[in-house]
FIMI-426719 format. One record per residue: x negated, y, z of N, C-alpha, C in turn; residue number from 1; residue in three letters. Coordinates in Angstrom, 2 decimals. Each point is the difference from the previous one (the first is absolute). Example, Ala and Ser with C-alpha at 12.3 -4.5 7.8 and 13.67 -1.06 7.14 Angstrom:
BEGIN
     n.x     n.y     n.z    ca.x    ca.y    ca.z     c.x     c.y     c.z resi resn
  -13.19   -5.69    7.80    0.89    1.19    0.00   -0.90    1.20    0.00    1  ALA
    0.35    1.05   -0.72   -0.82    1.19    0.06    0.77    1.09    0.73    2  SER
***
This chain:
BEGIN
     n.x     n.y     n.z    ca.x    ca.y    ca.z     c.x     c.y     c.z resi resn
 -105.92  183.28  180.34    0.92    0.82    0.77    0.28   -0.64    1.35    1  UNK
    0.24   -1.36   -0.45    0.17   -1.12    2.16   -1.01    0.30    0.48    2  UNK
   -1.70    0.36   -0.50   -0.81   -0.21    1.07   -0.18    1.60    0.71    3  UNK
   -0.01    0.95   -1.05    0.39    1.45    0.67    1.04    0.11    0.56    4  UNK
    1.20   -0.65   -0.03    1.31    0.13    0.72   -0.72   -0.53    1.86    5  UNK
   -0.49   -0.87   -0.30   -0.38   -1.16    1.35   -1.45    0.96    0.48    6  UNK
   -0.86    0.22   -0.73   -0.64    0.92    0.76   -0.06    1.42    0.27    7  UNK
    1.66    0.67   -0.08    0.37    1.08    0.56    0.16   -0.76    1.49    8  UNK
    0.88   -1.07    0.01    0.07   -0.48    1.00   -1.01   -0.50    1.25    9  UNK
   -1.17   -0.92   -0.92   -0.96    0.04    1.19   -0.80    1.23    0.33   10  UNK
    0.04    0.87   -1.44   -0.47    1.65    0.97    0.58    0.59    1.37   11  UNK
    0.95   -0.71    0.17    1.10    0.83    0.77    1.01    1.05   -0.12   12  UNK
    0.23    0.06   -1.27    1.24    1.07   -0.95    1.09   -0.29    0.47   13  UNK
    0.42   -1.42    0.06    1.75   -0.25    0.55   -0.60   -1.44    0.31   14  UNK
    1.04   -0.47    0.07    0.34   -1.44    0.79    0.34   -1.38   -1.39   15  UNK
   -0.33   -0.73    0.69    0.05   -1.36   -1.21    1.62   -0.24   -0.07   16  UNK
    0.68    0.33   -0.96    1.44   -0.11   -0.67    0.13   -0.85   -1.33   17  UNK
    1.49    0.14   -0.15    0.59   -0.61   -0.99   -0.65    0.53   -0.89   18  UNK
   -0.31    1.31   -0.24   -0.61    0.13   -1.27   -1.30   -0.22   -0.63   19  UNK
   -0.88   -0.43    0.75   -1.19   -0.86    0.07    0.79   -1.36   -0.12   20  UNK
    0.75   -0.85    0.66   -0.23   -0.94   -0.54    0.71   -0.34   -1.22   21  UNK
    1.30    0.72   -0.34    0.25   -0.05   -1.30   -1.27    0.19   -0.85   22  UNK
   -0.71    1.18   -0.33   -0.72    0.16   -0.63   -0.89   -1.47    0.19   23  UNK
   -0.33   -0.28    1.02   -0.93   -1.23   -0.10    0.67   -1.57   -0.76   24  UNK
    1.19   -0.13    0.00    0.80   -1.21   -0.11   -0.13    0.34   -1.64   25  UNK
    0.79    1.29   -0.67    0.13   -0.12   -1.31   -1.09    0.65   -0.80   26  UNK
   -0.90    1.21    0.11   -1.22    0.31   -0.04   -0.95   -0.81   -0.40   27  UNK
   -0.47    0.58    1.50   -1.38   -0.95    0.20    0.15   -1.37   -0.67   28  UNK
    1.32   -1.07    0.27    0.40   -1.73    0.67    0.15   -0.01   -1.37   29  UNK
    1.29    0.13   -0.65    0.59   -0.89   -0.84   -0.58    0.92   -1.48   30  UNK
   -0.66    1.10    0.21    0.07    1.07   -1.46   -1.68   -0.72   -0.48   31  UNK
   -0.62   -0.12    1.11   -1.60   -0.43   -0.34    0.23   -1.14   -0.18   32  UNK
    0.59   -1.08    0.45    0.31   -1.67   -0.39    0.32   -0.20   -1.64   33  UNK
    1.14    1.21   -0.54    0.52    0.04   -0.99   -0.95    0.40   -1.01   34  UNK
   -1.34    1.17    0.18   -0.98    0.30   -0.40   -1.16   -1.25   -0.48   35  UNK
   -0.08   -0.52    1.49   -1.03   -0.80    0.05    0.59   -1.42   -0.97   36  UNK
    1.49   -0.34   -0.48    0.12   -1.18   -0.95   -0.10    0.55   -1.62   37  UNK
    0.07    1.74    0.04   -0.13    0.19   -1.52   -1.66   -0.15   -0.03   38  UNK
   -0.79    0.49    1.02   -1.28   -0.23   -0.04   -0.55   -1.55   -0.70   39  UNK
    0.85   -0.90    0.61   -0.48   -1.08   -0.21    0.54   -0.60   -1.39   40  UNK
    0.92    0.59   -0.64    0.49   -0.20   -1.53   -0.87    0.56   -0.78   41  UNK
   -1.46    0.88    0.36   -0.93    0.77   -1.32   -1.05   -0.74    0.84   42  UNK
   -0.09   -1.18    0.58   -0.61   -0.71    0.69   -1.48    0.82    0.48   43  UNK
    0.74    0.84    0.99   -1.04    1.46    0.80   -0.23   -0.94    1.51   44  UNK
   -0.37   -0.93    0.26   -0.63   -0.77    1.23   -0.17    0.73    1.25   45  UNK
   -0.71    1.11   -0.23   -0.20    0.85    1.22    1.38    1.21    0.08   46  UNK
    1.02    0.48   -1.35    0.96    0.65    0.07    1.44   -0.99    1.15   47  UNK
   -0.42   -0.82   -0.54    0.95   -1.61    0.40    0.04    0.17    1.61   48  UNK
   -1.35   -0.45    0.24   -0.75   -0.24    1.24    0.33    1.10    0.87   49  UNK
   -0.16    1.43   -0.39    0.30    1.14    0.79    1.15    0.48    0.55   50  UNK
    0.74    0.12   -1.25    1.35   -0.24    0.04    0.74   -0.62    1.22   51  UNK
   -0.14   -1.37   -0.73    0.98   -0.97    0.96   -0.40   -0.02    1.12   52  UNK
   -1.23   -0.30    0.50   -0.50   -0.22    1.42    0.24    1.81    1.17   53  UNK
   -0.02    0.99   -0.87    0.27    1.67    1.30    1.73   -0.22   -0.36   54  UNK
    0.69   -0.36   -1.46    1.35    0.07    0.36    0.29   -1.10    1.05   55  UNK
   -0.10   -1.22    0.17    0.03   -0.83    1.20   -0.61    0.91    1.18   56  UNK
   -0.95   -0.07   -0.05   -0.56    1.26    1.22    0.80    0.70    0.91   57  UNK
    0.71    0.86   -1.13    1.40    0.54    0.40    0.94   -0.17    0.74   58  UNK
    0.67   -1.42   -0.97    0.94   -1.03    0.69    0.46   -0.15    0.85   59  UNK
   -1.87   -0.77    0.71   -0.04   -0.82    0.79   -0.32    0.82    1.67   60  UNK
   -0.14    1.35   -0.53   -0.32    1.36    0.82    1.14    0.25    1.04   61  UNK
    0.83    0.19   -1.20    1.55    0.30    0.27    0.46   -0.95    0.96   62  UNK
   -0.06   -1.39   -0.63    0.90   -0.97    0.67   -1.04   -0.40    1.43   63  UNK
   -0.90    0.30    0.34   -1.05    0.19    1.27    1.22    1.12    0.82   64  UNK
    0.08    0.97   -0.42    0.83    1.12    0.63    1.23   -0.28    0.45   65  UNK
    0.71   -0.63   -0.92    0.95   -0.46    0.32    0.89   -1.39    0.33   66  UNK
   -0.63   -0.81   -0.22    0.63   -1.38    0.33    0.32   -0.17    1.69   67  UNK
   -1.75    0.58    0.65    0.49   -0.22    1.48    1.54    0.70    0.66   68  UNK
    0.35    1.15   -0.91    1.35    0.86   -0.10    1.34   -1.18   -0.12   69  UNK
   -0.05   -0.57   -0.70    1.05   -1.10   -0.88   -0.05   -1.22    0.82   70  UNK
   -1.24   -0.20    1.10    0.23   -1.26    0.62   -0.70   -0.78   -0.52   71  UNK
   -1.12    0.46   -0.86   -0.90   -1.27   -0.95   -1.14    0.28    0.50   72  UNK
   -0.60   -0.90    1.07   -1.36    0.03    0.48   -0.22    0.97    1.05   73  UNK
   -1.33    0.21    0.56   -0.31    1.08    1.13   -0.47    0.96   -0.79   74  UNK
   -0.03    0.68    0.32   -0.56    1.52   -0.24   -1.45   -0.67   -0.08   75  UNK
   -0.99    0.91   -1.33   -1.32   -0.45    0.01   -0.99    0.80    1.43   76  UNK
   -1.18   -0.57    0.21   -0.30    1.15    1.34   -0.95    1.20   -0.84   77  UNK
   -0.66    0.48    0.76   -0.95    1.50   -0.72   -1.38   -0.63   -0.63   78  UNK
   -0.08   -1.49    0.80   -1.34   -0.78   -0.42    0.31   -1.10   -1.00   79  UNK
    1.20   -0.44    0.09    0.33   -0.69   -1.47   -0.16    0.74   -1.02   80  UNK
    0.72    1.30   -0.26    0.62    1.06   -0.70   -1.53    0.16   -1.07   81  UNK
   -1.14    0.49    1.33   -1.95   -0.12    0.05   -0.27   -1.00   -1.15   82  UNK
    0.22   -1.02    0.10   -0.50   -1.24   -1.09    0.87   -0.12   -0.87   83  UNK
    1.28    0.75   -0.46    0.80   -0.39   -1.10   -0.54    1.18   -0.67   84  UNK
   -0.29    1.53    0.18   -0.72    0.74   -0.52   -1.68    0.01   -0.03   85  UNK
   -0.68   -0.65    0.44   -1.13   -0.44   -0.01    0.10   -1.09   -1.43   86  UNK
    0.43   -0.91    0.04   -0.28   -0.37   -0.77    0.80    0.14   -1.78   87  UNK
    0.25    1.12    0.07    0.96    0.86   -1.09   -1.16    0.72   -0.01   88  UNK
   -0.56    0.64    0.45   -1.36    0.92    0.13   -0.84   -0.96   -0.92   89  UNK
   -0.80   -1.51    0.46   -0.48   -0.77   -0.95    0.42   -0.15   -1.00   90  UNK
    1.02   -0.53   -0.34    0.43   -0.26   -1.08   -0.38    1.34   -1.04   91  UNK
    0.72    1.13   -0.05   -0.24    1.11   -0.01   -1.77    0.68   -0.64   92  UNK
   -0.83   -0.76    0.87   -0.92    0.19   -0.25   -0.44   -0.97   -1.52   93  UNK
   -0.07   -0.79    0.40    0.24   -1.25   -1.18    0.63    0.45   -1.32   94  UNK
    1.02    0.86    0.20    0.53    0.80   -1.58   -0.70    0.91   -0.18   95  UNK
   -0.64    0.62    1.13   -0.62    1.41   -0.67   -1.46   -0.70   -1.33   96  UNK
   -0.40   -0.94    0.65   -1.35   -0.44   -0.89    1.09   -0.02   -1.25   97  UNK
    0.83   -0.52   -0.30    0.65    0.17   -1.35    0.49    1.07   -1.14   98  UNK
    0.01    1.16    0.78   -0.16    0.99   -0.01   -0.97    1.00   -0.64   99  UNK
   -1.04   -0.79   -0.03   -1.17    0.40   -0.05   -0.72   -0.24   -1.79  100  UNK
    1.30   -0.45   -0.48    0.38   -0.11   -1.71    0.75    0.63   -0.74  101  UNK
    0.90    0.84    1.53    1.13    0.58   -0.72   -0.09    1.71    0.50  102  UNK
    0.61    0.76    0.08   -0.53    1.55    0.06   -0.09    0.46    1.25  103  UNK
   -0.65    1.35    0.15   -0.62    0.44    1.26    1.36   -0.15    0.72  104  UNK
    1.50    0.62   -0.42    1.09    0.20    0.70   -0.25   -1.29    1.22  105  UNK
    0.44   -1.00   -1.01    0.34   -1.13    0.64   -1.31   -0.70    0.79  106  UNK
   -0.93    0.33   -0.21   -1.23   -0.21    1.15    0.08    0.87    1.43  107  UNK
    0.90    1.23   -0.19    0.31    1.00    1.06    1.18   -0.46    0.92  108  UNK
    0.82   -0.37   -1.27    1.11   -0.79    0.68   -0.31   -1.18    0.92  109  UNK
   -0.57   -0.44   -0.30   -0.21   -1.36    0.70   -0.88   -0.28    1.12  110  UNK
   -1.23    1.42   -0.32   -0.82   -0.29    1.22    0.72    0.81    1.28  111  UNK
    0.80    0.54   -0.07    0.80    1.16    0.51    0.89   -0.91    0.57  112  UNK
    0.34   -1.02   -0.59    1.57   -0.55    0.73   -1.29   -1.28    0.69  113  UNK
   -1.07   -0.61   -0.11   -0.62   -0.77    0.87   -0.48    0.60    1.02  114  UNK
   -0.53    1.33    0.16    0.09    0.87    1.07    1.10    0.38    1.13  115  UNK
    1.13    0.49   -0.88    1.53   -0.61    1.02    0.24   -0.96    0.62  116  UNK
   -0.15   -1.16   -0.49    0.24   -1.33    0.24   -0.67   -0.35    1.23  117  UNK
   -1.55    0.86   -0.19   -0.91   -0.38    1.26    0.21    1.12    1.18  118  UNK
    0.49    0.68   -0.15   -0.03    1.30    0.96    1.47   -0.41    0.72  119  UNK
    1.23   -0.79   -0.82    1.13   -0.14    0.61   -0.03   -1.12    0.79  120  UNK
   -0.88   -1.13   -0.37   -0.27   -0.97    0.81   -0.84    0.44    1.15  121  UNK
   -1.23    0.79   -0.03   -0.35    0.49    1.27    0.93    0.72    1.19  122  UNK
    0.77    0.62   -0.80    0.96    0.82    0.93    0.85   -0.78    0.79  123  UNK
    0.79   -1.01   -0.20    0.77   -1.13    0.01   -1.23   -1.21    1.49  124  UNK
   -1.13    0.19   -0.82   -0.71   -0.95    1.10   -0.32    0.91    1.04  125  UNK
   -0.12    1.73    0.12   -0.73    0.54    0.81    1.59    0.66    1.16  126  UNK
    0.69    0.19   -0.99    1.55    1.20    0.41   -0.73    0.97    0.29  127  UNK
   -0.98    0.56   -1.24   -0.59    1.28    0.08    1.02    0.82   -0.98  128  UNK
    0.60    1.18    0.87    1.21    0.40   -0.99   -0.78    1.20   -1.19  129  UNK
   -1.17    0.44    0.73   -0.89    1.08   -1.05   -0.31   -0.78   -1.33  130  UNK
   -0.47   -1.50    0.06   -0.44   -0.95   -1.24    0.92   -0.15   -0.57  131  UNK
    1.16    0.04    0.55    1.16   -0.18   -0.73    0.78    0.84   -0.90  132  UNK
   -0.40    1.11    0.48    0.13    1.69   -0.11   -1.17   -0.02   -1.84  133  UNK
   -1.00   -0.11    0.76   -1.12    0.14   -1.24    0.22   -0.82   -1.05  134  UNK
    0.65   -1.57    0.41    0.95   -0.73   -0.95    0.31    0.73   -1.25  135  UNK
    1.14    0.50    1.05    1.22    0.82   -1.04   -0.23    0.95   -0.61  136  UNK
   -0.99    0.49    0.24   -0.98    1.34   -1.16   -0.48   -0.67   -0.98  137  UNK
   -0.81   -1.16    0.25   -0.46   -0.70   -0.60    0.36   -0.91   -1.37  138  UNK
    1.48   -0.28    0.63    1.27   -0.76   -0.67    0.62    0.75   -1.26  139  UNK
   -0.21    1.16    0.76    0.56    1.27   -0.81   -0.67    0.10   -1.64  140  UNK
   -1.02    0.25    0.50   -1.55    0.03   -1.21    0.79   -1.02   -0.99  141  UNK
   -0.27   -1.26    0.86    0.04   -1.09   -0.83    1.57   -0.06   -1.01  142  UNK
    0.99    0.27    0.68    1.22   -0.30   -0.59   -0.32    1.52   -0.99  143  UNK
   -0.42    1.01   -0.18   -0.44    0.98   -0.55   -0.59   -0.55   -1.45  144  UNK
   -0.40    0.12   -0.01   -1.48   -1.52   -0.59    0.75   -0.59   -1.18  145  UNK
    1.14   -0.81    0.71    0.43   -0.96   -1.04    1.38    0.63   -0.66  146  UNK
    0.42    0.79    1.08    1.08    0.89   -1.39   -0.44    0.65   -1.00  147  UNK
   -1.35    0.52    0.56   -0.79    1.13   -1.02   -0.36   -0.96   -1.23  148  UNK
   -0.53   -1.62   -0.02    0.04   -1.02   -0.84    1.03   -0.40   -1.03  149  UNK
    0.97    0.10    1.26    0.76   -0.74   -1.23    0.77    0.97   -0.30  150  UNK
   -0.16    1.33   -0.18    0.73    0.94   -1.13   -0.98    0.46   -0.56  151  UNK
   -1.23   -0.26    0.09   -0.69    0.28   -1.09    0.40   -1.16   -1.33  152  UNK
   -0.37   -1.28    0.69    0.94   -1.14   -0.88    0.70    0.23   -0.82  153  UNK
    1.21    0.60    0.72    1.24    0.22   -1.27   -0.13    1.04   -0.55  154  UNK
   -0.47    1.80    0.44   -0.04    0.70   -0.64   -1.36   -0.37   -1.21  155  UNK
   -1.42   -0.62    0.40   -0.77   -0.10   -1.01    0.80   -1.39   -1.27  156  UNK
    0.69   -0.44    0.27    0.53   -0.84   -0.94    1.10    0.49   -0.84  157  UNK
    0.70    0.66    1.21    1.23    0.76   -1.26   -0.44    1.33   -0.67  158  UNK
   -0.85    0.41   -0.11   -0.66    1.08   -0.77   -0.77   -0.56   -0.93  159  UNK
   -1.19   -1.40    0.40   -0.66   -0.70   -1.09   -1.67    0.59    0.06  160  UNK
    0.02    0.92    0.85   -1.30    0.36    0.38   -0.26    0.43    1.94  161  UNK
   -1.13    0.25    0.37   -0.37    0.93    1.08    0.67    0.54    0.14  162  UNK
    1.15    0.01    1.32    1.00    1.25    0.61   -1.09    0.09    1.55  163  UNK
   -0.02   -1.33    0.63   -0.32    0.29    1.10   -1.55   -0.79   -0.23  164  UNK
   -1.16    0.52    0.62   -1.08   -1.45   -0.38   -0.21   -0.62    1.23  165  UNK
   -0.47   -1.54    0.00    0.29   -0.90    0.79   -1.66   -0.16    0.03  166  UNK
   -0.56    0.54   -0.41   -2.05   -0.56    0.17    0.34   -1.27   -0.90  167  UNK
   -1.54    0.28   -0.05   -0.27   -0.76   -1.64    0.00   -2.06    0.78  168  UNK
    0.36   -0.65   -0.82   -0.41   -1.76    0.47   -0.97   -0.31    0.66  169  UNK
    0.07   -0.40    1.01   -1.18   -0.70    0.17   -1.00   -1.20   -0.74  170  UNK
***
């Protein structure tokens, strides 16, 4: 829901607000952190791994946005901004191979959000506002993607069979 919330925004729908970053602080930040430590209690390595590292993601998104606000640090520039999503894009890429064990969803999900990652860092290095634009369509898909995932999740679990199908394992 944070990354469709955020890429209404880089579509150009409205403006970057409180309600993006709430959504990003407790959402995205602290709900996937909380995810990513039950992950790591059925000792799920890559659930763990996913988890914790996009809820930090989040976080650390947020507090980019706002600290220079509060008096904590400079404002990042459009070419810093370039290599902190660039290399979230790698990383990114690096989970999708993991992916590649677990169902089509989450192979969609992931190659979808390493595509963002690289299209938002181009935009950021170019201040091409159309890439940025195509971003947020893009973003869209992706945050699409992973809600459509994870209610298949709970609805195929709380029924005990196929509600939604996720493609077969890799």
């Amino acid at each position: 829901m944070t990354t469709v919330l955020l890429n209404f925004h880089n579509a150009g729908l409205f403006p970057l607000s409180t309600m993006i970053m709430g959504m990003g602080v407790f959402v995205g930040g602290l709900a996937q952190v909380i995810a990513g430590i039950m992950e790591f209690r059925k000792n799920n390595t890559f659930g763990m791994t996913a988890f914790c590292a996009y809820g930090f993601f989040w976080l650390s998104l947020v507090a980019v946005w706002t600290f220079p606000n509060l008096g904590i640090g400079d404002a990042a520039s459009s070419f810093s901004m370039g290599f902190y999503l660039l290399i979230w894009g790698l990383f990114t890429t690096g989970m999708f191979f993991g992916t590649l064990k677990i169902t089509r969803v989450h192979q969609v999900v992931f190659a979808t959000l390493a595509v963002l990652f690289y299209l938002l860092a181009i935009a950021d290095f170019t201040g091409n506002a159309a890439v940025r634009m195509i971003a947020g369509v893009e973003g869209i898909v992706c945050g699409l993607s992973a809600f459509y995932g994870a209610i298949a999740i709970v609805l195929n679990g709380q029924f005990g069979r196929t509600v939604l199908p996720m493609g077969s394992r890799g």
